[in-house]
C-alpha positions as CSV (number, residue, x, y, z in Angstrom):
1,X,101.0,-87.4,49.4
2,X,96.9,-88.1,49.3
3,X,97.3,-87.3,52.8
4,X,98.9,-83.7,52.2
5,X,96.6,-82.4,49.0
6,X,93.8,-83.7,51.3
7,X,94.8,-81.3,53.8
8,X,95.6,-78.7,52.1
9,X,92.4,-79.1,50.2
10,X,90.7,-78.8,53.7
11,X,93.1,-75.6,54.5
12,X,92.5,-73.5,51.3
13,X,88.8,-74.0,52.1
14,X,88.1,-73.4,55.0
15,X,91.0,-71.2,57.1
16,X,93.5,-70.1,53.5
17,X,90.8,-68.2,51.6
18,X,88.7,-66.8,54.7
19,X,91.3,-64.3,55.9
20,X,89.2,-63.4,59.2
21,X,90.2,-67.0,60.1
22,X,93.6,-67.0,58.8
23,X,94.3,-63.9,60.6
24,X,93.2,-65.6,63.7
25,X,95.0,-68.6,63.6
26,X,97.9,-66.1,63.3
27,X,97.1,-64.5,66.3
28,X,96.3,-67.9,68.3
29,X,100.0,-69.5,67.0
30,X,101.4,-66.0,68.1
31,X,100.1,-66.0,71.2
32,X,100.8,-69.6,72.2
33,X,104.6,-69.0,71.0
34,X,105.0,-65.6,73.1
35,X,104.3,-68.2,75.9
36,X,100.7,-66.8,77.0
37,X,98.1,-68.6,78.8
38,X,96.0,-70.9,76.2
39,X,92.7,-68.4,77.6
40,X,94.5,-65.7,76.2
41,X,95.8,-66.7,73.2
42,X,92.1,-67.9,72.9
43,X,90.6,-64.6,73.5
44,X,93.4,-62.8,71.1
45,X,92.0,-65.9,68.6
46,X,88.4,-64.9,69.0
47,X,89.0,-61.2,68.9
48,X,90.9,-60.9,65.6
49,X,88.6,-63.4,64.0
50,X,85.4,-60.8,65.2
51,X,87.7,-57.8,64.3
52,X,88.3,-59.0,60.6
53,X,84.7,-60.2,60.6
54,X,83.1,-56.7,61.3
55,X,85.3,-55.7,58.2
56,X,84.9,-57.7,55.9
57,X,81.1,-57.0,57.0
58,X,81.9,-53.1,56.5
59,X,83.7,-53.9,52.9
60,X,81.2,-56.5,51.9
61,X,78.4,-53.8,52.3
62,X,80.0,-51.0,50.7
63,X,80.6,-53.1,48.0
64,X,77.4,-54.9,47.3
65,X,75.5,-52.0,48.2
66,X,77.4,-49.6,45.8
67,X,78.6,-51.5,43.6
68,X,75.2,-52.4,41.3
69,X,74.5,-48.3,41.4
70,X,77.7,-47.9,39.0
71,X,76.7,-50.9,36.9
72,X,73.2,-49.9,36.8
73,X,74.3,-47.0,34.9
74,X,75.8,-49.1,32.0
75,X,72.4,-51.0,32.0
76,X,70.2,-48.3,32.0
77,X,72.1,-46.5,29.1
78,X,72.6,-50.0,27.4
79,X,76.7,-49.7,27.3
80,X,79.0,-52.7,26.7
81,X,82.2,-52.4,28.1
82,X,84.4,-53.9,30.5
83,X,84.0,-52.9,34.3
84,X,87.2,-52.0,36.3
85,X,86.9,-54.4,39.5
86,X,88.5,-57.4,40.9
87,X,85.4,-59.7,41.4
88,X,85.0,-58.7,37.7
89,X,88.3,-59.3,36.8
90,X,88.2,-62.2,38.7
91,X,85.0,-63.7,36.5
92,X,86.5,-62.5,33.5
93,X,89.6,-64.4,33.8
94,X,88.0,-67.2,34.5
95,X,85.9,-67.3,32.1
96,X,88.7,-67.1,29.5
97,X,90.3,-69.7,30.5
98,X,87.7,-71.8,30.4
99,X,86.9,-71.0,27.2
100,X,91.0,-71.8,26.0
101,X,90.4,-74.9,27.5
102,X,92.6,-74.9,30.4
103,X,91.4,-76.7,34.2
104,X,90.1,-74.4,36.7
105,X,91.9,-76.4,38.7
106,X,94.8,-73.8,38.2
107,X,94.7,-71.1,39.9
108,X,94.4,-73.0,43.3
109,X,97.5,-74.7,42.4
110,X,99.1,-71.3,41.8
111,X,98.1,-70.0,44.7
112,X,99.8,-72.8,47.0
113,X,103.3,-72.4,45.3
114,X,102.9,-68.5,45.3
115,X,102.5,-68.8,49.0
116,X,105.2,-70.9,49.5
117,X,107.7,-69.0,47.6
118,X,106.7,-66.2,49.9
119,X,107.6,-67.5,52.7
120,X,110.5,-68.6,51.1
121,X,111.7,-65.2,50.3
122,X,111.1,-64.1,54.1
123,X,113.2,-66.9,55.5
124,X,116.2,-66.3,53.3
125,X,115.4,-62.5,53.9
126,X,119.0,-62.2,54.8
127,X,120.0,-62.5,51.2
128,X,116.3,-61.5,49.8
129,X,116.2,-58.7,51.5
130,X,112.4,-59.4,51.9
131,X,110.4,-59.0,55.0
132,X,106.5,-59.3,54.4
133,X,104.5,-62.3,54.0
134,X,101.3,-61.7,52.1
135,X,98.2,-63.7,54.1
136,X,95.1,-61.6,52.6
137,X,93.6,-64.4,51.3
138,X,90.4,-63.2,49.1
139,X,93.3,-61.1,47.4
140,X,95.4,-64.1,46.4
141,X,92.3,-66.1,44.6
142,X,91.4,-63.1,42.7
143,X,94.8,-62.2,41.5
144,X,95.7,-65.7,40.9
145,X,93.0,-66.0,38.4
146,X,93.9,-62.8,36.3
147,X,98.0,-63.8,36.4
148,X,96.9,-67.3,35.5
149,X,94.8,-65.7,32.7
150,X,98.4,-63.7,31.6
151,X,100.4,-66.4,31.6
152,X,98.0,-68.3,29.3
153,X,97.4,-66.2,26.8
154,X,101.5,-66.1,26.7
155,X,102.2,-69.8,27.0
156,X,99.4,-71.0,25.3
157,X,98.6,-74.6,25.5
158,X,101.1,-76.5,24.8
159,X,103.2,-75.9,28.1
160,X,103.2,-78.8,30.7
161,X,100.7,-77.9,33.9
162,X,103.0,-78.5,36.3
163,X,105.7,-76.5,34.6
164,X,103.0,-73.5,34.4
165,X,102.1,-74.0,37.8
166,X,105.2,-73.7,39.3
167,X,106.9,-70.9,37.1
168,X,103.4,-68.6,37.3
169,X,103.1,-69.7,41.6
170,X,107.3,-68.1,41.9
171,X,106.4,-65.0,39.7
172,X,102.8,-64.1,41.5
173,X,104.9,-65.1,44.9
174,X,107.9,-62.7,44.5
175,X,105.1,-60.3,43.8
176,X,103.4,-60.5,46.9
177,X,106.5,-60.7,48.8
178,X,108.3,-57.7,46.8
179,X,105.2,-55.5,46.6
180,X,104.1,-56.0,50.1
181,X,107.7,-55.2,51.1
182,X,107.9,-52.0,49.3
183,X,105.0,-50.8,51.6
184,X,106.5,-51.0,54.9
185,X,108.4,-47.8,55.9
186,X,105.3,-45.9,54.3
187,X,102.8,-47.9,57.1
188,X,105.2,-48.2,60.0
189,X,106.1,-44.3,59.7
190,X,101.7,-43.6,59.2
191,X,100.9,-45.7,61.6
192,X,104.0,-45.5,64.2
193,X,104.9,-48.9,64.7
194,X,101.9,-50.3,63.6
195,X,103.4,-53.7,62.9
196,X,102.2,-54.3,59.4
197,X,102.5,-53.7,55.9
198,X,99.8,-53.7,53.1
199,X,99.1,-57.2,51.2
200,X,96.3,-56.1,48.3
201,X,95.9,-54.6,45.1
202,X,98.0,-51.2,44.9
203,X,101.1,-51.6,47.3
204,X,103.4,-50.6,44.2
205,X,100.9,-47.4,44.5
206,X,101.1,-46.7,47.9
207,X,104.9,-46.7,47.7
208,X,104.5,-44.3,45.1
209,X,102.1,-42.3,46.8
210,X,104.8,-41.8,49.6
211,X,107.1,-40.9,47.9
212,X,105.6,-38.4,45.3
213,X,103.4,-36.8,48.4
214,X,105.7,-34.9,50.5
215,X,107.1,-32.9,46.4
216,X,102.9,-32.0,46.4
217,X,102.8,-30.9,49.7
218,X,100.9,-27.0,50.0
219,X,102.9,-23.9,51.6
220,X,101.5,-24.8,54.7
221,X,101.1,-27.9,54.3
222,X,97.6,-28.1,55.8
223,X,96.3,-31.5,56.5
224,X,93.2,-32.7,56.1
225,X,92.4,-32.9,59.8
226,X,93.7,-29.3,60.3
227,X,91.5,-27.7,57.9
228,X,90.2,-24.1,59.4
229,X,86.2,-23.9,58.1
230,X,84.2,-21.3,58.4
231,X,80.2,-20.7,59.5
232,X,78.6,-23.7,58.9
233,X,81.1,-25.8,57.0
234,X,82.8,-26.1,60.0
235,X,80.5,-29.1,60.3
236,X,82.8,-31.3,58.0
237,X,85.3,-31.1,60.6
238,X,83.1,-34.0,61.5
239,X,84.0,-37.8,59.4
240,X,80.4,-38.9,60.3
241,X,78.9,-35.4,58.6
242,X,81.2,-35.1,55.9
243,X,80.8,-38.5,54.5
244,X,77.1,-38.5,55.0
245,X,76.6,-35.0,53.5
246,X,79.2,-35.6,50.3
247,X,77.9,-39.0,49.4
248,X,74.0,-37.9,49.9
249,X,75.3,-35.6,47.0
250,X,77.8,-38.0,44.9
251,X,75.1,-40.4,45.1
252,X,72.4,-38.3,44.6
253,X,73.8,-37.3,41.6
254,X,73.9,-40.9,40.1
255,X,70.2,-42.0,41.2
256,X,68.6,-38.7,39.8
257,X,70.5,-39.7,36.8
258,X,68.8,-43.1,36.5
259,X,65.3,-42.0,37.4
260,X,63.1,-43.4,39.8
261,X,61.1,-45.1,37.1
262,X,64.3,-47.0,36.8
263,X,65.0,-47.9,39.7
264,X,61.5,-49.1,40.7
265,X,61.4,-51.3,37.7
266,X,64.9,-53.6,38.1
267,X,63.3,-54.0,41.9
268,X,63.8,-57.5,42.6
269,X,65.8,-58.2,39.5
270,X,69.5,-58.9,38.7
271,X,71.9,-56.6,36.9
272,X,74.8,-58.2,36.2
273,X,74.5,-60.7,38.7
274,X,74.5,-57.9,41.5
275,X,71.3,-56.7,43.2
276,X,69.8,-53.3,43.3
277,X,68.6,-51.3,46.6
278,X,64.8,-52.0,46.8
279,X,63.2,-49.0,45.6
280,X,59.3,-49.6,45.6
281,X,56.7,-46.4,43.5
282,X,55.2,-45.7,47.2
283,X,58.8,-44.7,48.6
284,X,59.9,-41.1,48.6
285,X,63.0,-41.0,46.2
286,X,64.6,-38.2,48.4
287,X,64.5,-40.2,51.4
288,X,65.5,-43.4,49.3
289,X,68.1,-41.4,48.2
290,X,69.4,-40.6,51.8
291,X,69.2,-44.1,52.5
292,X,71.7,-45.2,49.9
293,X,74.0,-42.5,51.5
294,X,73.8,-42.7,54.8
295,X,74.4,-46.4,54.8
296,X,77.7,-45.4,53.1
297,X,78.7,-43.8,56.3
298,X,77.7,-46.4,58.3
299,X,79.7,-49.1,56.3
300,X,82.6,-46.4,56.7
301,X,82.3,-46.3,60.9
302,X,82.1,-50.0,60.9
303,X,84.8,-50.9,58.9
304,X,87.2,-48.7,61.2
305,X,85.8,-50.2,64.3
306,X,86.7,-53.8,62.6
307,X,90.5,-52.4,61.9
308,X,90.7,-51.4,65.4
309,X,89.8,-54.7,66.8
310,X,92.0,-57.0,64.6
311,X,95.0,-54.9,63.8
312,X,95.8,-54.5,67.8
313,X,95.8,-58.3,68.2
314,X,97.6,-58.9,65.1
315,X,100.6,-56.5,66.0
316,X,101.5,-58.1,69.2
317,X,100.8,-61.9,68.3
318,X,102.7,-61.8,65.0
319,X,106.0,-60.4,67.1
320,X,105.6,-64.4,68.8
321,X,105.9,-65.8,64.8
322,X,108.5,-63.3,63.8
323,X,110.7,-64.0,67.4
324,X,110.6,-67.7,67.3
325,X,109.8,-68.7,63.0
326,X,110.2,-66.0,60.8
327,X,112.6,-63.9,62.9
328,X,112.1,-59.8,61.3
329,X,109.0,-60.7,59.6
330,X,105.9,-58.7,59.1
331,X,102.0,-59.5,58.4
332,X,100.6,-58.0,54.8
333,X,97.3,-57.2,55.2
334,X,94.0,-55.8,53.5
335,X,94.4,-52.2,53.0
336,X,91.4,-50.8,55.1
337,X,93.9,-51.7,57.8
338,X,95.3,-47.8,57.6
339,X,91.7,-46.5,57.6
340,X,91.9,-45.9,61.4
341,X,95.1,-44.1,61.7
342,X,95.2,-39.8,60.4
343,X,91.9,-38.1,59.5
344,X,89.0,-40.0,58.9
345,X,88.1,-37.8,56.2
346,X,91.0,-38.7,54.3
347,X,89.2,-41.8,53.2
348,X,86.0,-40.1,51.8
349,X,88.5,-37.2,50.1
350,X,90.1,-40.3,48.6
351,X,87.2,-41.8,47.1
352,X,85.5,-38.5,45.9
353,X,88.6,-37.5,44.0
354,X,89.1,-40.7,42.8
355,X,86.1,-40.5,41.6
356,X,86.3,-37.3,39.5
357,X,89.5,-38.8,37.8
358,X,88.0,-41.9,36.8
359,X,84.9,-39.4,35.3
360,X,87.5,-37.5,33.4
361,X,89.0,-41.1,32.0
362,X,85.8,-41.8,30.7
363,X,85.1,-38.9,29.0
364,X,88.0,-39.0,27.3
365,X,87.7,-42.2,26.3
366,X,84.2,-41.1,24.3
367,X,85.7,-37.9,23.0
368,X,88.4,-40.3,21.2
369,X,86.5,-43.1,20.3
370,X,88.4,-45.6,22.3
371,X,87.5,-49.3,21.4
372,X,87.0,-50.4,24.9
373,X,84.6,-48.5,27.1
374,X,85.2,-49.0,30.6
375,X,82.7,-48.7,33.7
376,X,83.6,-47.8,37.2
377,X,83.9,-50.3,39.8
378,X,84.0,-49.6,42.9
379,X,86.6,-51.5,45.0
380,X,89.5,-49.6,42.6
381,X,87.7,-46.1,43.3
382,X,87.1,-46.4,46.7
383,X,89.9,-48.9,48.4
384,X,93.1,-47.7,46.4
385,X,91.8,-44.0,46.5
386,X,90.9,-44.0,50.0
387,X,94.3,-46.0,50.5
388,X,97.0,-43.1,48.8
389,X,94.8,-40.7,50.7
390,X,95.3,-41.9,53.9
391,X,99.3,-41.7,53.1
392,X,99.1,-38.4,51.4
393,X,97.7,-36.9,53.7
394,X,100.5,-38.3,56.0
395,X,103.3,-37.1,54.0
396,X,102.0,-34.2,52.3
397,X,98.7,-33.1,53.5
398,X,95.3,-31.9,51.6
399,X,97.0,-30.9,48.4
400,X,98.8,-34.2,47.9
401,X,96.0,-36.3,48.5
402,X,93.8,-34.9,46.4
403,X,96.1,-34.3,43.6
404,X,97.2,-38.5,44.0
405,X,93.7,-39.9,43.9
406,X,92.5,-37.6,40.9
407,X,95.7,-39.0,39.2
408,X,95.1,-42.4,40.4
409,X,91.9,-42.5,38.9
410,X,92.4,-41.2,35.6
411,X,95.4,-44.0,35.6
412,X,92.9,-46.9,36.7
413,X,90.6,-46.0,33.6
414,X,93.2,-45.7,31.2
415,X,95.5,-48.6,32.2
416,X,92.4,-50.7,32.4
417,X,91.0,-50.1,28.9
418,X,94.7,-50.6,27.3
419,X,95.4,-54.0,29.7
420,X,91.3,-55.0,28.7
421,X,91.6,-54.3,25.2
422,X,95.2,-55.9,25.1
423,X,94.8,-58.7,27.2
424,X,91.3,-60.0,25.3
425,X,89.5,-59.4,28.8
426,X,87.3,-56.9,27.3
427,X,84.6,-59.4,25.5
428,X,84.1,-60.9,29.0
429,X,83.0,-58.1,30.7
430,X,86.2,-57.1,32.8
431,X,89.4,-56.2,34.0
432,X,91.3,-56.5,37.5
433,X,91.0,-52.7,37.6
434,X,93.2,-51.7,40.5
435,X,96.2,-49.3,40.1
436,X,99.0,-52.1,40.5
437,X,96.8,-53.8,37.5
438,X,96.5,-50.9,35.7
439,X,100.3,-50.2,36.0
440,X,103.0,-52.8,36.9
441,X,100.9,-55.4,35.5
442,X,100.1,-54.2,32.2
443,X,104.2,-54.0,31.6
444,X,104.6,-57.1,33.1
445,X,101.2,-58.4,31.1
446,X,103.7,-57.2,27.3
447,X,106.7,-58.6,28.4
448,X,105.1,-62.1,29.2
449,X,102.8,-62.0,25.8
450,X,105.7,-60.3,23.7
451,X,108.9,-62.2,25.1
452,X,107.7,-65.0,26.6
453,X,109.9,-67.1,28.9
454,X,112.5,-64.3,28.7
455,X,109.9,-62.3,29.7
456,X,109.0,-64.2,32.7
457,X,113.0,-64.1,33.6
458,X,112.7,-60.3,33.1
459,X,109.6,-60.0,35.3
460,X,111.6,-62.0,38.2
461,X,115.1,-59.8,37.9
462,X,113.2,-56.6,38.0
463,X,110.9,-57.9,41.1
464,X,114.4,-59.4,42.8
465,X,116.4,-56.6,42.4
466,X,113.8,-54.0,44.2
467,X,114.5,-54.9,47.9
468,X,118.0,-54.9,47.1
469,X,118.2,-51.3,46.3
470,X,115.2,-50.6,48.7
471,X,118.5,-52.4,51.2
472,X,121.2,-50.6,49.5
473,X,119.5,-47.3,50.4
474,X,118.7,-47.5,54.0
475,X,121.3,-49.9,55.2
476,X,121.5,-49.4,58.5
477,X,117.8,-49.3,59.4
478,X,116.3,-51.6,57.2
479,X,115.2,-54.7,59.1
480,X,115.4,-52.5,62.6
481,X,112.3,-50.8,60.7
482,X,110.4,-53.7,60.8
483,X,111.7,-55.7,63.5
484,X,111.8,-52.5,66.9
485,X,110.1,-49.2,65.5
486,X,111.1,-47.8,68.5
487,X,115.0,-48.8,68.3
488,X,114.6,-47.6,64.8
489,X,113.4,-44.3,66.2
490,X,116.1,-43.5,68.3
491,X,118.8,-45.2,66.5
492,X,117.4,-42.6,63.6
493,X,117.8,-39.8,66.1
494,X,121.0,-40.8,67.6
């Protein structure tokens, strides 16, 4: 038994929580069991790990570079309130529970039973119905923390650890494994046989998104790529130009807000933790200004290089673990995963109308007085929005997408001041903040505090019962879907 916590110790540390690795190992197992030469499987090893790397260098950026802008404005205005983020979440969560007392052991713990119950779920998937197995890793720590968080504030103290441990771990599992599952006709049909489905923070969104897209669809149901401009906005036919020229002025807009003088004087400093672009007095603000956007765009082009790269060695390795151990199975990954398939210009549209709803939120939480404030963060405006554009644009074009992320963001403000507020979150400075947070997890969040263990047993009978129907609908094609797209393409037109 010392022998297996020792090494599982070892595997959350160093291969469970750094996905580009446990993607990797994916691909080298994968390999190895679709019998190909150990260089090769080596090679497909080495290539998903520098793929996923060259993301998560791409995410990484946007977020620590962008990130601190939106917080600076809370600091330079001196405004309490709770920021809608993960890592903040994340932080927050924590922090409570170490205040109620309880080990921050936990979450770890819940984290290896979620998993397993995961994979249960895919190997029974006969009777589950469930085909997805959730492996992005920095997702699963940080909404292990905020369920662990959920389940405290219901359970309170007195509950045995073990017993929490084990009835949070199935709960946060089905989850994964139900959620993820819901998202994979939307990403096989976007990305035509793509091989994957998304494991993150909105998959209840993007199967919303795909369905409510093709009702908002225009009369000609223009997409974004087919856009006709004239003179010289024809230039934003271009992703590189569009993206630069729209955040030069988004973020424009935010740095003339907090004044040079500002900006120069946190140089060097810490907001929040997170640190500020260096802005010395002898720079030129307009030019530091283009800096700031243009390294948006370049965060952008990197991150869909990294997708490239790891997704096409992903899609053929994981058919060797889905042929020979999880037969029908499917990889849930990070959501920038669907950033290179449709327009490119689908993810800044995402992101800028996200952002307008999420303005709109906030203002009308001042005009009503609303006794939690919330700040923007940025991995809810920018990865879910840029995520329901991408399949919006899909199903339904320009219209739908914008009309999704606008909503989407005035839903991520307002669900995560109520879920803040109600959840005591707000007096540590945060909240998960994504839509699936903001939404499924706020009902789930009152049946848990308000009904307790009935309300767990409700959570898991409503989580169950979605692949079933998902199956009950589509029959026929359900696990072809998953297991031949193209079998499920001409079985669908035979």
């Amino acid at each position: 038994m010392e022998f297996l916590f020792g090494f599982w110790q070892f595997f959350y540390a160093n291969i469970f929580t750094k996905p580009e690795y446990f993607v990797g190992l994916i691909v080298l197992v994968g390999y190895l069991l679709l019998g190909r030469k150990w260089y090769d499987a080596l090679a497909g090893f080495i290539k998903a790990v520098v793929g996923y790397m060259i993301l998560n260098v791409a995410a990484g950026g946007l977020v620590s570079n962008f990130r601190p802008i939106l917080v600076a404005l809370a600091d330079r205005f001196q405004l309490q309130a709770a920021v809608i983020d993960p890592y903040f979440g994340q932080a927050a969560a924590e922090a409570a529970l170490k205040e109620a007392g309880h080990a921050t052991g936990l979450t770890v713990q819940v984290l290896l039973v979620a998993f397993l119950a995961n994979l249960a779920l895919v190997i029974f998937r006969r009777i589950t119905k469930v085909r997805t197995v959730f492996i992005t890793g920095h997702i699963m720590v940080q909404q292990s923390a905020t369920a662990t968080w959920l389940l405290a504030l219901a359970l309170g103290n007195d509950v045995n650890q073990l017993q929490f441990v084990v009835v949070l771990g199935i709960v946060l599992g089905v989850y994964w494994a139900v959620a993820s599952n819901l998202t994979v006709e939307p990403t096989q049909e976007l990305t035509q046989g793509g091989g994957f489905a998304i494991g993150h923070q909105q998959m209840f969104g993007v199967w919303l998104t795909d369905k409510l897209a093709p009702k908002l669809s225009g009369k000609n149901d223009r997409k974004i790529e087919d856009l006709e401009l004239p003179g010289f906005l024809s230039i934003f036919k271009e992703s590189i130009v569009a993206t630069s020229i729209l955040m030069i002025v988004f973020f424009g807009a935010i740095l003339l807000i907090l004044g040079k003088d500002y900006l120069v004087s946190v140089n060097g400093q810490e907001i929040l933790k997170l640190k500020m672009t260096t802005l010395k007095e002898t720079d030129d603000f307009f030019f530091y200004i283009m800096k700031v956007a243009l390294t948006f765009t370049v965060y952008i082009q990197v991150l869909q290089l990294g997708v490239r790269m790891f997704v096409a060695e992903l899609s053929e390795a994981f058919q060797g673990i889905s042929n020979k151990l999880l037969p029908g199975s499917m990889p849930a990954v990070d959501c920038a995963a669907v950033y290179g398939f449709g327009s490119p210009n689908a993810v800044t549209i995402g992101f800028l109308f996200g952002v307008l709803g999420q303005l709109v939120a906030i203002i009308g939480l001042i005009v009503f007085k609303s006794p939690v404030f919330i700040i923007t963060g940025f991995v809810p405006v920018f990865f879910d929005n840029a995520t329901f554009a991408v399949y919006a644009n899909h199903k339904g074009g320009l219209r739908a997408a914008s009309i999704l992320t606008f909503a989407s963001g005035v839903i991520q403000v307002l669900g995560g001041a109520l879920a803040a507020g109600a959840f005591g979150l707000a007096k540590f400075g945060g909240w998960h903040g994504n839509f699936d947070w903001d939404t499924v997890w706020v009902g789930f969040g009152f049946l848990m505090q308000n009904l307790h263990y009935v309300g767990l047993g409700v959570v898991l009978v409503i989580l169950l019962a979605i692949p079933q129907l998902q199956y009950l609908k589509n029959k026929e094609h359900y696990f072809t879907i998953a297991e031949d797209y193209e079998a499920y393409l001409e079985a669908k037109e035979a």
